[in-house]
C-alpha beads as a LAMMPS data file, in Angstrom:
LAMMPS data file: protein, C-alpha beads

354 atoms
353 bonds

1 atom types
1 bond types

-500.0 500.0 xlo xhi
-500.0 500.0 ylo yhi
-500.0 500.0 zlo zhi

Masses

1 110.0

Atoms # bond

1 1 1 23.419 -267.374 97.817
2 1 1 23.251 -264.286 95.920
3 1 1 24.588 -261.271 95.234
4 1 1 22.176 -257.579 95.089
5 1 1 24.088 -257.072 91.702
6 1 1 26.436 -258.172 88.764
7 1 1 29.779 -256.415 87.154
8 1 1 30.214 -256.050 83.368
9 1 1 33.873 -255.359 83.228
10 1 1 34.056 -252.216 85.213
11 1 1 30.865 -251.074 84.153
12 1 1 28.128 -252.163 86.170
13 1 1 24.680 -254.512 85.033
14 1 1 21.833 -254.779 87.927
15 1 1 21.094 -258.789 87.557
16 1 1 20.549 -259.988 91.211
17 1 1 22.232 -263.504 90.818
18 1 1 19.452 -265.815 92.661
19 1 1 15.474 -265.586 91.641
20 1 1 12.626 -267.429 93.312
21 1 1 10.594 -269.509 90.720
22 1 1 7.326 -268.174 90.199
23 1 1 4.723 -270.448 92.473
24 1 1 2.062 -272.291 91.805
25 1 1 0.747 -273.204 95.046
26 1 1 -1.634 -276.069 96.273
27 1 1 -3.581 -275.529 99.229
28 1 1 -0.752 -277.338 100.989
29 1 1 1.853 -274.208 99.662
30 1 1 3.334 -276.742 97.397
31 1 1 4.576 -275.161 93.789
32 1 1 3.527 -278.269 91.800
33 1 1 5.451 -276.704 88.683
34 1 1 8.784 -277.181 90.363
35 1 1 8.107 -281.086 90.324
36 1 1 9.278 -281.406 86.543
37 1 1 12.903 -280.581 87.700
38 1 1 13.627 -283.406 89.960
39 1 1 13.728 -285.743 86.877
40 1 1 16.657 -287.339 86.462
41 1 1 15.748 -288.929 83.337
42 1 1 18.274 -286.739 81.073
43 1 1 21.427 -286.602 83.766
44 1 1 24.637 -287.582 83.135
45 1 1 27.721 -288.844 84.013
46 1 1 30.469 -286.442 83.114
47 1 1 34.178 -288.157 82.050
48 1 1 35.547 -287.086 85.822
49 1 1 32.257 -288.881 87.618
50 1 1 30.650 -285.461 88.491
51 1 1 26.615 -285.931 87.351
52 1 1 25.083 -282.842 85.494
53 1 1 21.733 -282.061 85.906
54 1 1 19.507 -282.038 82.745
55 1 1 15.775 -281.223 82.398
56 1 1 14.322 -281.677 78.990
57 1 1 10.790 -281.351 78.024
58 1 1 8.758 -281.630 74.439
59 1 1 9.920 -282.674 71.047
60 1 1 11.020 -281.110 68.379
61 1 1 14.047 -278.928 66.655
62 1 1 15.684 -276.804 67.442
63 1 1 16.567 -277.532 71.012
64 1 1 15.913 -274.633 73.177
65 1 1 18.788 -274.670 75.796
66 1 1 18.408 -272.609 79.078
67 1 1 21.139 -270.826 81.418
68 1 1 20.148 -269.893 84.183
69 1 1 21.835 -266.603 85.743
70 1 1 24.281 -265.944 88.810
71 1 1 23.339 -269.020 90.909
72 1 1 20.098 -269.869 89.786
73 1 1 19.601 -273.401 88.385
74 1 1 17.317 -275.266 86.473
75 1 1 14.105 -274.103 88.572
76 1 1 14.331 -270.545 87.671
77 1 1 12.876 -271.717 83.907
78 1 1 9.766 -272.837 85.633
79 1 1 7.490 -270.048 83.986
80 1 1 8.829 -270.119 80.904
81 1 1 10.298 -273.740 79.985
82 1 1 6.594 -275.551 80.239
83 1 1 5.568 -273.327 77.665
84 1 1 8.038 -273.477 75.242
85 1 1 8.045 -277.624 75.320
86 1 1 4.693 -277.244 73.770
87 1 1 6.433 -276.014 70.386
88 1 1 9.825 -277.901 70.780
89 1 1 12.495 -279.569 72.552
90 1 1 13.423 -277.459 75.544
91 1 1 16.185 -278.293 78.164
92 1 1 17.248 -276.529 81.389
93 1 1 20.675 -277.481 82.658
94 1 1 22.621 -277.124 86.135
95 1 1 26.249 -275.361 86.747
96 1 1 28.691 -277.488 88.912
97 1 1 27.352 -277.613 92.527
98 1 1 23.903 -276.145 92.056
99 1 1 20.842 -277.854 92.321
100 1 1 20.895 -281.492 91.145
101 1 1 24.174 -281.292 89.528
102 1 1 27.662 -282.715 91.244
103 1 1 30.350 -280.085 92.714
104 1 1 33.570 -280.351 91.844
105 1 1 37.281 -279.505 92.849
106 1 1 37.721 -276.999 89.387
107 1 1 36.323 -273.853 89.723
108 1 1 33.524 -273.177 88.010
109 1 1 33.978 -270.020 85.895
110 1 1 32.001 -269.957 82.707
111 1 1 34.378 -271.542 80.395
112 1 1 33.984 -274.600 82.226
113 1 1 30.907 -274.535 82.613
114 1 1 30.285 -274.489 78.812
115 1 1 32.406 -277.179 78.395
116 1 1 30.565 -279.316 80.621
117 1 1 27.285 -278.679 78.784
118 1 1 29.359 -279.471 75.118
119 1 1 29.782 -282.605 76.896
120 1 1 26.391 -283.467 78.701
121 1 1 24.979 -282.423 75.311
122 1 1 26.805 -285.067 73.774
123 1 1 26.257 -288.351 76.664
124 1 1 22.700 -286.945 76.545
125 1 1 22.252 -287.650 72.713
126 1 1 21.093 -284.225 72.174
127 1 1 22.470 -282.723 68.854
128 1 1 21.790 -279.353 67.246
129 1 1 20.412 -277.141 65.810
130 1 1 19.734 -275.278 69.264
131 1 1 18.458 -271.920 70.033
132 1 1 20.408 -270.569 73.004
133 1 1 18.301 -268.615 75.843
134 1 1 20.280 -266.984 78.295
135 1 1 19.024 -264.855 81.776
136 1 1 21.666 -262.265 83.552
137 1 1 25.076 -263.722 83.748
138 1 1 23.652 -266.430 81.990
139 1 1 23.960 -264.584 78.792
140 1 1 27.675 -265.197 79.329
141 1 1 27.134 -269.145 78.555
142 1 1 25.090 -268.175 75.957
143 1 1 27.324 -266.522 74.339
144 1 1 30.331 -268.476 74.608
145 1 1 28.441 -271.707 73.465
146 1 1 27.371 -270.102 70.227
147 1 1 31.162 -269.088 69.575
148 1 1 31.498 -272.434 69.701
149 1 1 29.113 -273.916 68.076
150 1 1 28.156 -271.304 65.342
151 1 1 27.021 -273.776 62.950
152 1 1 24.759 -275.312 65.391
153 1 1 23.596 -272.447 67.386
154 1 1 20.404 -271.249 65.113
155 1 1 19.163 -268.406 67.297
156 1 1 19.075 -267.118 70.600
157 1 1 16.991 -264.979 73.177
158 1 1 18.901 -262.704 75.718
159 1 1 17.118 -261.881 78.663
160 1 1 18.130 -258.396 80.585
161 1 1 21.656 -260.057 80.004
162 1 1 24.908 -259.157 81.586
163 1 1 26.896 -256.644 78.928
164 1 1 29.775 -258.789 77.933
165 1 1 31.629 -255.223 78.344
166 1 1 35.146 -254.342 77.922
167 1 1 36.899 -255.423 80.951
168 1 1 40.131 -252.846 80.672
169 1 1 37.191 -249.742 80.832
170 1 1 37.056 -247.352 83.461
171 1 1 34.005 -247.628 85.508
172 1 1 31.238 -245.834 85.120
173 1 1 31.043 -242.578 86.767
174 1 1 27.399 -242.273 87.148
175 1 1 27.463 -244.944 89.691
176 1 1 30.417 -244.775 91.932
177 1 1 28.265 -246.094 94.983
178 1 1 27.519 -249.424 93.023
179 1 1 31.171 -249.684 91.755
180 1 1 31.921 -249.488 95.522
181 1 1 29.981 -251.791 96.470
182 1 1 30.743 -254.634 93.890
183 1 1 34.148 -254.301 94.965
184 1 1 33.648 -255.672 98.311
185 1 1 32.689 -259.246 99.068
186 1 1 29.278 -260.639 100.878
187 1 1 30.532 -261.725 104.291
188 1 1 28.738 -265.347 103.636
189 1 1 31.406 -265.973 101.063
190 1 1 33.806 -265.755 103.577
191 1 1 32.156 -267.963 105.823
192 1 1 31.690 -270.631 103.036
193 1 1 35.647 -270.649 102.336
194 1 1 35.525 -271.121 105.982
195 1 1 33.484 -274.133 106.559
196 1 1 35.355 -275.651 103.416
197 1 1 38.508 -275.306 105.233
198 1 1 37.454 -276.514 108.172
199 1 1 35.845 -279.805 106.666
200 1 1 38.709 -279.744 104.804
201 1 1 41.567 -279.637 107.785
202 1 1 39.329 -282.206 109.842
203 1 1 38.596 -279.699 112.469
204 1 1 34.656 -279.373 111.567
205 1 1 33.008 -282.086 112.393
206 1 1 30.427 -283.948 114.296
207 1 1 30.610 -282.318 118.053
208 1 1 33.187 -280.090 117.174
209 1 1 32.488 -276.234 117.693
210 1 1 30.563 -274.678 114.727
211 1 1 30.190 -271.241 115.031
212 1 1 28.979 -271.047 111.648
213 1 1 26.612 -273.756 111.611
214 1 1 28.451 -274.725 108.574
215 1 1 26.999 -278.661 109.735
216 1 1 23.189 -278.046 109.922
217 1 1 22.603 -276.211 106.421
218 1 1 19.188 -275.008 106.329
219 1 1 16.510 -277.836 104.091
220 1 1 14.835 -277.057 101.326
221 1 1 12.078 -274.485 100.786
222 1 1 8.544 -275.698 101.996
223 1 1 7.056 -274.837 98.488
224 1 1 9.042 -277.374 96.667
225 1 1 7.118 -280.690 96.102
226 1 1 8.312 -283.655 98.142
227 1 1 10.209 -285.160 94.996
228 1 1 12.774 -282.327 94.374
229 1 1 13.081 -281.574 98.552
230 1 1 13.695 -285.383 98.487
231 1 1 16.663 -285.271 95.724
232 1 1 18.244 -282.241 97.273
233 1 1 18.359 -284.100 100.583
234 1 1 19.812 -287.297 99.134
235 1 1 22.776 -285.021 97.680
236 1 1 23.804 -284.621 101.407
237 1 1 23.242 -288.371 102.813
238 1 1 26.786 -289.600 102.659
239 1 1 28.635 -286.788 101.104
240 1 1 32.326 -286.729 102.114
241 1 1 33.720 -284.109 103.878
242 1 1 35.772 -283.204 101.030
243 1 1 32.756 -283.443 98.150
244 1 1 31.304 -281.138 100.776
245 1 1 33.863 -278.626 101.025
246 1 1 33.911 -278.651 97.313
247 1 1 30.371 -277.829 97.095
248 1 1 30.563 -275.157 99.427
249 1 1 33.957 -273.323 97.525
250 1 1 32.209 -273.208 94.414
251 1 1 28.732 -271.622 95.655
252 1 1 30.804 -269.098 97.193
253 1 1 32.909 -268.946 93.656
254 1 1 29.641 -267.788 91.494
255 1 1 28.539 -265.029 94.409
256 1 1 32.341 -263.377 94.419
257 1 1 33.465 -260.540 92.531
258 1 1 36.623 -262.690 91.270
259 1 1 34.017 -265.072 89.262
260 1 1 32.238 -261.851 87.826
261 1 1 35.710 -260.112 86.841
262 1 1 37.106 -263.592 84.774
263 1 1 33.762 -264.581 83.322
264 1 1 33.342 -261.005 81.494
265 1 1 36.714 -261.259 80.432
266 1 1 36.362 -264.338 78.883
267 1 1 32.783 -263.765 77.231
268 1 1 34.394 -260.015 75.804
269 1 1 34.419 -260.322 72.037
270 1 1 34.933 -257.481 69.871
271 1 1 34.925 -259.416 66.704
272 1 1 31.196 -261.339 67.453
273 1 1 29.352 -261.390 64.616
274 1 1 25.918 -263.268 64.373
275 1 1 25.306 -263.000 60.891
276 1 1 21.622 -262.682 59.872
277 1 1 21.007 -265.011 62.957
278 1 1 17.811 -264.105 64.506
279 1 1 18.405 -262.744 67.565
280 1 1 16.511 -261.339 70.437
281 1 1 17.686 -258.976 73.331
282 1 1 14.717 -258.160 76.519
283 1 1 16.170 -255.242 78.839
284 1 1 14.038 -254.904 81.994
285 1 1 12.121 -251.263 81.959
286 1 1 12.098 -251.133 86.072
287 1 1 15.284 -250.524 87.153
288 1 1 14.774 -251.907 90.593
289 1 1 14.634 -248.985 93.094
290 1 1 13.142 -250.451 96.616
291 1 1 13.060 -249.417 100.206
292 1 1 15.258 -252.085 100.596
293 1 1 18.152 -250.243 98.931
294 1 1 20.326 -247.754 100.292
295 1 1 19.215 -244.065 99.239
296 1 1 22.630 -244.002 97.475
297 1 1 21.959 -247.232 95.708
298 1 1 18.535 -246.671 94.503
299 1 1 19.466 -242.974 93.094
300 1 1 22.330 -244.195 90.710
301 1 1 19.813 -247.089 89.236
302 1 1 18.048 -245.014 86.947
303 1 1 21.394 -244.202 85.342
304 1 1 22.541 -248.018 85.589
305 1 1 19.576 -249.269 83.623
306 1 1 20.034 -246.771 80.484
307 1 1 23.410 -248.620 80.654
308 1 1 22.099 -251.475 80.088
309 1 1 19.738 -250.909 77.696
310 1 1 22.360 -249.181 75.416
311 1 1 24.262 -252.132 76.206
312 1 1 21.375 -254.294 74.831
313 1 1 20.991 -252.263 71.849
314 1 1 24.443 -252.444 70.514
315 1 1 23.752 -256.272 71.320
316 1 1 21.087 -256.865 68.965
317 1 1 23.042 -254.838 66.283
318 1 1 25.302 -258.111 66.227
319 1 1 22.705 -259.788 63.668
320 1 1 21.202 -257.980 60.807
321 1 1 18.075 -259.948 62.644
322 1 1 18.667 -258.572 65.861
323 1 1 15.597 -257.429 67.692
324 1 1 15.755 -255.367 71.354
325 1 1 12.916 -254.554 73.411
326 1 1 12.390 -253.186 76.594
327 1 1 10.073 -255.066 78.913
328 1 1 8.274 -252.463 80.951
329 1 1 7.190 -252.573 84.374
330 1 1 9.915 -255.340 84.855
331 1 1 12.856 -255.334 86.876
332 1 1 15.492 -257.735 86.366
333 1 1 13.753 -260.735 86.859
334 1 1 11.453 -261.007 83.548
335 1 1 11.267 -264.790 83.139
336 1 1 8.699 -264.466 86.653
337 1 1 7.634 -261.072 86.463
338 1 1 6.470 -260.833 82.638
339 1 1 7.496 -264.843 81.405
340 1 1 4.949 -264.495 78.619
341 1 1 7.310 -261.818 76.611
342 1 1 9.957 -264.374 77.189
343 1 1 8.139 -266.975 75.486
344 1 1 6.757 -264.975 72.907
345 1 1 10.636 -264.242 72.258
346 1 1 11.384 -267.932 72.027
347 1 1 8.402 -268.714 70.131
348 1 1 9.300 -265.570 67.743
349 1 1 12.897 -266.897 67.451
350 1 1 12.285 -270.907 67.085
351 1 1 9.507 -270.072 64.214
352 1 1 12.798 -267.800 61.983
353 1 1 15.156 -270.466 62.799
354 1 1 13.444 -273.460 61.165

Bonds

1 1 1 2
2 1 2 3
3 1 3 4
4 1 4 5
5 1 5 6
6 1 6 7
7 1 7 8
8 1 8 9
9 1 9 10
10 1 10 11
11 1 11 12
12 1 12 13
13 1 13 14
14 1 14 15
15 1 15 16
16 1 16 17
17 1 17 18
18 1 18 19
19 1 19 20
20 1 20 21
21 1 21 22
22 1 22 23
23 1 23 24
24 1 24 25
25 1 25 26
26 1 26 27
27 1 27 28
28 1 28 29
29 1 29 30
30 1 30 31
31 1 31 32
32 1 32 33
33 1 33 34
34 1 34 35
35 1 35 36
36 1 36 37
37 1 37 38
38 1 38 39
39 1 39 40
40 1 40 41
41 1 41 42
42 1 42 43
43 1 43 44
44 1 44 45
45 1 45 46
46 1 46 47
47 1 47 48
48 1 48 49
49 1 49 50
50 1 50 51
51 1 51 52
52 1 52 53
53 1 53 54
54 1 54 55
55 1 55 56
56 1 56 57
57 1 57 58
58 1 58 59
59 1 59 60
60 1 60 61
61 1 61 62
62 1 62 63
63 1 63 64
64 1 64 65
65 1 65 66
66 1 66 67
67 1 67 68
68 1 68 69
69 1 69 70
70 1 70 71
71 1 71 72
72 1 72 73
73 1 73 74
74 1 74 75
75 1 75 76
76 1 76 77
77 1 77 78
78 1 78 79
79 1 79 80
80 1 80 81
81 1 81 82
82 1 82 83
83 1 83 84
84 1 84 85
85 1 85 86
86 1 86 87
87 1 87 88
88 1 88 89
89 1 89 90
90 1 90 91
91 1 91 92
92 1 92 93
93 1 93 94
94 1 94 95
95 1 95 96
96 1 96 97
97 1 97 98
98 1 98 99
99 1 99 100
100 1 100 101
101 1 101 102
102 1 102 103
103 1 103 104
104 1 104 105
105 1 105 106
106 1 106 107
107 1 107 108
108 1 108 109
109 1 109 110
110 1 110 111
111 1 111 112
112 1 112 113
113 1 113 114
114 1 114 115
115 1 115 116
116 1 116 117
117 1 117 118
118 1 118 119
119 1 119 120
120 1 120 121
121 1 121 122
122 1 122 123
123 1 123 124
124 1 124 125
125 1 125 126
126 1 126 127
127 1 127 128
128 1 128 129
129 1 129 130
130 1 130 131
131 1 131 132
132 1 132 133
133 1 133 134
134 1 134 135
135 1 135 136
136 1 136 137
137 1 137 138
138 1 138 139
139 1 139 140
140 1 140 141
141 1 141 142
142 1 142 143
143 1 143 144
144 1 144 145
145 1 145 146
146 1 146 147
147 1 147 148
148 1 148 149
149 1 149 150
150 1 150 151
151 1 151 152
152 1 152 153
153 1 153 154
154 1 154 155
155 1 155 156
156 1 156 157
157 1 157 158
158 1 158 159
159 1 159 160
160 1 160 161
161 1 161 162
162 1 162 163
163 1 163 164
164 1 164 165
165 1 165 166
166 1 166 167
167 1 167 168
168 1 168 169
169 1 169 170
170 1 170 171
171 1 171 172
172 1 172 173
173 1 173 174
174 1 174 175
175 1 175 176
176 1 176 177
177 1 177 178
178 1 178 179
179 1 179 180
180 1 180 181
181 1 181 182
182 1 182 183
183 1 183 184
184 1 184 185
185 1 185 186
186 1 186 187
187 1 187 188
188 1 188 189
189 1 189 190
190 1 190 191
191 1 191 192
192 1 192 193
193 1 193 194
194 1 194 195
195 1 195 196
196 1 196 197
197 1 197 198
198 1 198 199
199 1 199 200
200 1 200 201
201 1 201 202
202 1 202 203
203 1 203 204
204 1 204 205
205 1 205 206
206 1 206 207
207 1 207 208
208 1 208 209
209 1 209 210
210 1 210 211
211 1 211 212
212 1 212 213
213 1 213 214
214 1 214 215
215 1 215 216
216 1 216 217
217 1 217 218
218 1 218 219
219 1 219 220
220 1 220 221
221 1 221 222
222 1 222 223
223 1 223 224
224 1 224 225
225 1 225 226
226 1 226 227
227 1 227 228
228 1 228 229
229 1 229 230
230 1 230 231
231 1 231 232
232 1 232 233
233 1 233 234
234 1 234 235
235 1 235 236
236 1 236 237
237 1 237 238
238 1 238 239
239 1 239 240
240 1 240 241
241 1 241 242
242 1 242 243
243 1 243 244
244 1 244 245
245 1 245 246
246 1 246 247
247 1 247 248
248 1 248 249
249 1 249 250
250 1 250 251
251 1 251 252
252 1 252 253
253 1 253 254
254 1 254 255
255 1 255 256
256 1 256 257
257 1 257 258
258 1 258 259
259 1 259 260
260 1 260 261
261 1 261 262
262 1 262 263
263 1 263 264
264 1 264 265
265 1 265 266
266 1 266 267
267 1 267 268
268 1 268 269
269 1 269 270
270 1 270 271
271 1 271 272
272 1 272 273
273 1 273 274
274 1 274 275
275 1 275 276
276 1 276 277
277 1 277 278
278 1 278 279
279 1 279 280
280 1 280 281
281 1 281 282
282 1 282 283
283 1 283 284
284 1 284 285
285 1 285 286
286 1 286 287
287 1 287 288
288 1 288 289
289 1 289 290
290 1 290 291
291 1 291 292
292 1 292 293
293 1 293 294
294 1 294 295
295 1 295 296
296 1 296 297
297 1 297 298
298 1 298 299
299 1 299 300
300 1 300 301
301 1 301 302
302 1 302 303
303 1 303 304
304 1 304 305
305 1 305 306
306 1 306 307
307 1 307 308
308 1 308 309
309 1 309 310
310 1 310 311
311 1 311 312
312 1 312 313
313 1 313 314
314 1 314 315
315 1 315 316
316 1 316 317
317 1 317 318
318 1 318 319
319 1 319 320
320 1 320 321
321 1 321 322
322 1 322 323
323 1 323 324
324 1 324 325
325 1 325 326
326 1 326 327
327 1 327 328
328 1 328 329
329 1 329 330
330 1 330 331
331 1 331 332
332 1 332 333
333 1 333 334
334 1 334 335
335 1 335 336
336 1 336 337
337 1 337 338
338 1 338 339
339 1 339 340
340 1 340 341
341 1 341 342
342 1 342 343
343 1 343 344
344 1 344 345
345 1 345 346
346 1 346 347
347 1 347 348
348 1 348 349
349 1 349 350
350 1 350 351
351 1 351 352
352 1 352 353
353 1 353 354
């Protein structure tokens, strides 16, 4: 489930919402580093009965707390979170109906997503200080957390992050093509909100048409090791009809324009202030052009990148310790395309903080 790109307001951030983990293949084509992130060990059991998914690694303070962006989930941190559990605690965490972690009937926008990490931070046991890493949209629960937790939020690293931009400005008229095009929906969202009300009504079910195949959803990818493909599968043995239309509404929630519009406007802060915080901001130096892309797409990138980056810059001017650097020769995807400046960011930012 993804979407090519994500909205700032009305100005416009490249940050494809879904990335493949980095592999590590065995001669069988298994990525043996995705294991790690079918560990249960750190779940818990929200207030409402939902279970959110928690991956923690190392020892140490601070805790290094990872969101993912769009709909990415714990697995994206693959590359990066390994590595920084060699230093300190590090914990990767997934949103409502992603990976390992329970859908529910609220919709997920970030502000409730935050608060369900406040409170699977607390069940878990796992107090402050933290330093805050955030990827793409991600960046939006990074930032909301540390509004909420300034005392306890001791750094953070922002990685080619959504601009938390004014959601009232005009957009940007160097890319009218991508303005157009976020404006629209992906026609899988729509048939998502139709297999949810179908399960929903009682008229999708075993041996009943199913145009959309909404019954046989595709299993999971061959690289991941039997012990993750085995939890995802269990998620479905038994699922109601309802937990399942649930599921289903919310993954087509964090792919929809609607969820991009009300998550900027709630992470838009004019008054954030980080202090001397240390602080640092990556912006990806490729902006992304492929023969994938529409000619009109690829040609207003350039211009949608330097957005960004002065995006990024005013960012790190937040903190009197605020550091931004431009990754080049990476798109959007740094923590798999160049994870060693991520973790050199984390290290950098982990050492200041303690």
């Amino acid at each position: 489930m993804r979407r090519g790109f994500a909205i700032s307001g009305v100005a416009l951030a490249l940050a494809p919402l879904a990335s493949v983990p980095a592999q590590r293949l065995t001669p069988a084509g298994v990525d043996s580093s995705l294991a790690p992130y079918a560990d249960t060990t750190n779940s818990v059991r929200l207030p409402d009965g939902r279970m959110l998914h928690l991956v923690c690694m190392g020892q140490g303070s601070p805790t290094v707390i990872f969101n993912g962006g769009g709909d990415t989930w714990s697995t994206m941190w693959n590359t990066v979170q390994p590595e920084v559990a060699q230093k300190t605690r590090a914990c990767a965490w997934d949103r409502q109906a992603l990976g390992l972690s329970s859908a529910g009937p609220e919709v997920p926008t970030v502000e409730h997503n935050v608060a369900d990490l406040d409170a699977a931070l607390k069940l878990a046991g796992i107090a402050g200080p933290y330093v805050v890493v955030g990827h793409s949209l991600g960046g939006y629960d990074s930032v909301i957390f540390a509004d909420r937790h300034k005392e306890d939020v001791v750094g953070m690293v922002l990685v080619d992050p959504t601009p938390a931009a004014d959601p009232d400005a005009p957009p940007d008229p160097a890319t009218p093509n991508i303005n157009a095009l976020m404006a629209g929906e992906p026609p899988f969202i729509t048939m998502l909100q139709r297999c949810a009300a179908g399960l929903r009504a009682g008229t999708l079910h075993s041996g009943a048409p199913d145009p959309d195949n909404c019954l046989n959803p595709p299993p999971p990818p061959a690289e991941y090791p039997p012990e993750l493909r085995d939890a995802l599968l269990a998620l479905r043995v038994g699922a109601t009809p309802q937990a399942t239309a649930a599921a289903l509404d919310n993954i087509a929630y964090y792919s929809s324009a609607a969820r991009i519009a009300a998550d900027t406007r709630a992470a838009y802060n004019p008054a954030r202030n980080y202090g001397a915080m240390p602080l640092i901001v990556l912006s990806a130096g490729d902006s992304g052009i492929s023969p994938n892309n529409p000619p009109e797409i690829n040609a207003e990138l350039p211009a949608l990148m330097a957005f960004k980056q002065r995006a990024h810059e005013h960012l790190a001017t937040l903190s009197t310790r605020g550091v931004h650097r431009i990754i080049a020769d990476s798109p959007h995807d740094i923590p798999h395309v160049k994870p060693q400046a991520v973790i050199d960011a984390i290290d950098e930012v982990v050492d200041a903080a303690r």
